[in-house]
N, C-alpha and C positions, 0 to 999 in steps of 0.2 A: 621252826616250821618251814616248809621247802614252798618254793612260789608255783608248783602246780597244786598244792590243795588248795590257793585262796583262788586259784584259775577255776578250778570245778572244784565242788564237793565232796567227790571220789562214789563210792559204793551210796551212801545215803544220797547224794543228788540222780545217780542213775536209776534208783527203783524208784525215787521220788517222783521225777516224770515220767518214769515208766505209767505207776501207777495212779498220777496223774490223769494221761491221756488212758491209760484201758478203761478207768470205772467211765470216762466218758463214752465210751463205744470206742475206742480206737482196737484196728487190727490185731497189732501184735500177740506176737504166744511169750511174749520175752524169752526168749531162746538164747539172747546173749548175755542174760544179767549174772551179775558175777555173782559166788555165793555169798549170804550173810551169816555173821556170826555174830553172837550175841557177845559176847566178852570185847570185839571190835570196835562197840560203840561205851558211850556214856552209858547211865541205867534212865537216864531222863529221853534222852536221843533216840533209842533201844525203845523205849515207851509211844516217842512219838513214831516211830517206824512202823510199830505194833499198831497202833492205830490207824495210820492212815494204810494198810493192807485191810482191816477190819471194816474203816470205810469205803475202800475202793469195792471189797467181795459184796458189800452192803448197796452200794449204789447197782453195780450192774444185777442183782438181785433182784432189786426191785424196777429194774429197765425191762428186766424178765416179766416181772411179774404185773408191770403196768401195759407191755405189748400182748401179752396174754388180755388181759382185761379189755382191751380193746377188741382185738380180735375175735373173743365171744362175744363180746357187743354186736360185733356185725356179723356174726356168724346164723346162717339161713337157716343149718338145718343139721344133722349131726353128725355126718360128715365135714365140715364147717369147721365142727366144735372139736372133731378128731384130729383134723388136719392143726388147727389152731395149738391141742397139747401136745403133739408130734413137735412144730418147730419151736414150743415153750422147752419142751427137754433138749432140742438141739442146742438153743439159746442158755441151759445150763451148764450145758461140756466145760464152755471155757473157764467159768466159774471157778469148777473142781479142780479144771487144770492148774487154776493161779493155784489154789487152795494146798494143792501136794507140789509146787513145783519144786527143783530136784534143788533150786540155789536157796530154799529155806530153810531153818535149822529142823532138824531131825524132829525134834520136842513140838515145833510150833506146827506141823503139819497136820499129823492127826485135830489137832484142838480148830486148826481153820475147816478143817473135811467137815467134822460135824458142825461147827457153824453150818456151813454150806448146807448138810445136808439136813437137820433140821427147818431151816429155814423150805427147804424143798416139802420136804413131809406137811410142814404148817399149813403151805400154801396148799398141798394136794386136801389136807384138812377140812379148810377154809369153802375149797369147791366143794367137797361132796355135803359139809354143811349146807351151802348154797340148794343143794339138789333136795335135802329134809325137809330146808322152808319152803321150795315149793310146792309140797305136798299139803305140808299143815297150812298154806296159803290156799288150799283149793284147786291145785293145778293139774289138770289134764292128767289121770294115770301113766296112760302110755305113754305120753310123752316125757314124764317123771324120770319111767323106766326107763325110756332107752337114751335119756342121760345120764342116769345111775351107770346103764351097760357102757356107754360111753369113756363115765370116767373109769369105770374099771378094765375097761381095753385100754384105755391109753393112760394111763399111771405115770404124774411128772415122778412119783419116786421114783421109775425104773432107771432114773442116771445112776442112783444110789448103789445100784451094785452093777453096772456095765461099766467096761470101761471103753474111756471115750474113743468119738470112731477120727480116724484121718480128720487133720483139721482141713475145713476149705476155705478158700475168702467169703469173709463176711460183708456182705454190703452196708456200708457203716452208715448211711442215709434209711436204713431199714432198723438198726436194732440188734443188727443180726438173723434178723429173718430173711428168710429165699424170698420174701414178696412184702408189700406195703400191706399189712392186716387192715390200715381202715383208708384204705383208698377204695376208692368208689370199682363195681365188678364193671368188668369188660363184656359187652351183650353181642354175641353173633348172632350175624344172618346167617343162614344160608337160603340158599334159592332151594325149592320144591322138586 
């Protein structure tokens, strides 16, 4: 054994904090990770590598889908709710990005894509369920509707077959969102 691999880890310590800090919100696109190969590692090492990518797409998945929740929480009106599943899709790009990125092996890409993108689908699922039980709750037709038209203008599946746009920086105090979803609105004056 040579004394820089007991110095770093090599390839499994750099994706390990890579995706350490990404499932936490950190910036990066890992643009420099080197690639993996699976015959590189152990079959047990190989196993925990495969997992903790499985948890990292999982965690910020759900960073998505808990800043969503919010966000329709405080959301006024349906405009509100549009704007809210606009930045939930832009908050899925990077997701996908880990998902295909070009340093995974060839085999394991596809198989994280559809992770991803079922999980996308569930949750798009999930809302327009949401939108059924207000109905059979009694709720306001119109109103019904034009959350129904809502979710069907703004579909988080549509990352599922775009591909993603220019990354920009993410404000990592946000989630990933351009704005604080449950920060209190800013109320203008103007004068008359």
């Amino acid at each position: 054994m040579s004394g820089s691999l007991w110095a770093h880890g090599g390839t499994y310590e750099t994706w390990a904090a890579f995706l350490t800090d990404w499932a936490a919100g950190g910036r990066s696109e890992g643009a420099g990770l080197p690639a993996l190969r699976q015959e590189d590692f152990a079959a047990d090492t190989w196993d925990r590598l495969r997992l903790r990518l499985t948890d990292a797409l999982s965690a910020r998945l759900q960073r998505c889908a808990d800043a969503l929740a919010a966000a329709l929480g405080e959301a006024a009106d349906e405009f509100s709710v549009g704007r809210a599943l606009a930045q939930a899709r832009s908050g899925l790009h990077p997701v996908r990005a880990l998902a295909t990125h070009p340093g995974l092996p060839e085999d394991l890409r596809p198989q994280l894509l559809k992770m991803v993108d079922d999980a996308t689908r569930s949750l798009q699922h999930d809302l327009e369920r949401a939108v059924e039980s207000m109905v059979s709750e009694g709720g306001d037709p119109r109103r019904v509707e034009a959350r129904r038209r809502t979710l069907r203008d703004n579909p988080l599946t549509a990352v599922t077959s775009a591909p993603p746009p220019v990354p920009a920086a993410e404000p990592a105090a946000t989630g990933g969102w351009s704005y604080d979803p449950t920060a209190t609105g800013r109320r203008r004056v103007t004068p008359p």
